[in-house]
C-alpha positions as CSV (number, residue, x, y, z in Angstrom):
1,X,14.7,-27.7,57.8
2,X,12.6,-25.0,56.4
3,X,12.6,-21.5,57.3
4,X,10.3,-18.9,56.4
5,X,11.3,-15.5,55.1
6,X,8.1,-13.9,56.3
7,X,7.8,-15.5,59.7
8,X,11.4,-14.0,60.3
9,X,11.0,-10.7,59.3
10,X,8.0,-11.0,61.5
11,X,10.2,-10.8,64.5
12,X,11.5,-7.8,63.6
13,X,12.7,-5.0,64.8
14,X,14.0,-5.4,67.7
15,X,14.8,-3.3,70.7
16,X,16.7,-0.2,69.6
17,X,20.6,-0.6,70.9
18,X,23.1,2.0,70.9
19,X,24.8,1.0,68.2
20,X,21.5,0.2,66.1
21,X,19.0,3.5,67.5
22,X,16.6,2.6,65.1
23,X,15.9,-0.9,66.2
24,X,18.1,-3.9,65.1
25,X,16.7,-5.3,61.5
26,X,18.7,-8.3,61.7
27,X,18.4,-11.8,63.2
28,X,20.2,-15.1,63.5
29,X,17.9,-18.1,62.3
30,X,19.9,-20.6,61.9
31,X,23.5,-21.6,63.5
32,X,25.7,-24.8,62.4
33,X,29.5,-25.3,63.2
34,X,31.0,-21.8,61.6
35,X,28.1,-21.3,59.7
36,X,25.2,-18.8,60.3
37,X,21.8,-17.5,58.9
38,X,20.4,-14.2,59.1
39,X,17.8,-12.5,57.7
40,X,18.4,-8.1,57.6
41,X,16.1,-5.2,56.6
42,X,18.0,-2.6,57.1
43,X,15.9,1.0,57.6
44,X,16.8,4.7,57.6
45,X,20.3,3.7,57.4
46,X,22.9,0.2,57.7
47,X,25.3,1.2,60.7
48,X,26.8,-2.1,60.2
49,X,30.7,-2.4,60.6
50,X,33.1,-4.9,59.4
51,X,32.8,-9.4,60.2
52,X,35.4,-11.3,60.9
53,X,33.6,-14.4,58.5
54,X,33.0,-14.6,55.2
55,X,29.9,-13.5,54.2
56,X,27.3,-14.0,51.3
57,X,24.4,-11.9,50.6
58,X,21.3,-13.0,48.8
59,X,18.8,-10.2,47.7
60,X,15.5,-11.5,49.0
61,X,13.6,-8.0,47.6
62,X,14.0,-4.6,46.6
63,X,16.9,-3.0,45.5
64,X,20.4,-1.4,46.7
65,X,23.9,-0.3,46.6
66,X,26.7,-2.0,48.5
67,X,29.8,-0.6,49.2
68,X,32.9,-2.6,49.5
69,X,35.4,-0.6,50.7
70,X,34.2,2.4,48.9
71,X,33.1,0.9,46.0
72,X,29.6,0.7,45.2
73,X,28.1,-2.1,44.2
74,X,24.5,-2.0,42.8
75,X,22.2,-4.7,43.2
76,X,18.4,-6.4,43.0
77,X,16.3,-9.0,43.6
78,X,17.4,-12.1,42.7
79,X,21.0,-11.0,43.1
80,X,24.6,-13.1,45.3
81,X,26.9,-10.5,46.5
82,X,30.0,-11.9,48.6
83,X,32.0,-9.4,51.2
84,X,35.3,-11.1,52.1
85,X,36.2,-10.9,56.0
86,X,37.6,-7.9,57.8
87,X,36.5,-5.4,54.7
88,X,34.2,-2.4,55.1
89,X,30.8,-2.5,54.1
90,X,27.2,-1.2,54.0
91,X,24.3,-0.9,51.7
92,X,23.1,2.6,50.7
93,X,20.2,3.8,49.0
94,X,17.7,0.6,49.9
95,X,14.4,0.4,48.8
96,X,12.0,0.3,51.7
97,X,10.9,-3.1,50.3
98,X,14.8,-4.5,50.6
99,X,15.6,-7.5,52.5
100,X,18.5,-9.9,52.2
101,X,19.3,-13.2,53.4
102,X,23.0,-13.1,55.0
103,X,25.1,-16.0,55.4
104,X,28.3,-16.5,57.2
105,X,31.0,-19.4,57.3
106,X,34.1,-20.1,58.0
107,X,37.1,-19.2,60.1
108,X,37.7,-16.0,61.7
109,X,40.0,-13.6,59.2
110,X,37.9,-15.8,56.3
111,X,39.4,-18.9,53.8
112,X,42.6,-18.5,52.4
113,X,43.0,-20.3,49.2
């Protein structure tokens, strides 16, 4: 299976929600057993909130910080960022160009080694 970047983010926005007044700038692509795909272009600002999974981020374009719990993390193209379950986190500062690909797994409360 193949899926395209550029056709996904061609689907978006989506309808503004309450919790997203903007419009939402993320979708699900792709879902297998625990595991999920979705793209997010975040604009104006992340309102996201805390996931109960795991979750990987790969910087598709552009450029950002991400705060963990406070702590910012800055990152670019090219770039893995991992947020364990349950902690706080957003990205600040986003170029208008930035997109990541957002991946999440596992069970709810994330692995424990």
């Amino acid at each position: 299976m193949v899926i395209s970047l550029q056709d996904t983010l061609s689907n978006l926005p989506l309808p503004a929600t309450p919790k997203w007044p903007h419009g939402v700038w993320d979708i699900e692509v792709l879902k297998h057993g625990t595991m999920s795909l979705i793209a997010y272009k975040p604009t104006v600002q992340d309102f996201q909130t805390t996931h109960e999974q795991d979750e990987l981020y790969i910087v598709m374009a552009g450029v950002a910080d991400l705060i963990i719990e406070g702590i910012p993390h800055a990152c670019k193209t090219g770039d893995a960022l991992f947020v364990p379950a349950l902690k706080n986190h957003r990205f600040e500062n986003f170029s208008d160009d930035f997109v990541v690909w957002a991946i999440f797994w596992g069970p709810k409360g994330g692995e424990r080694i």
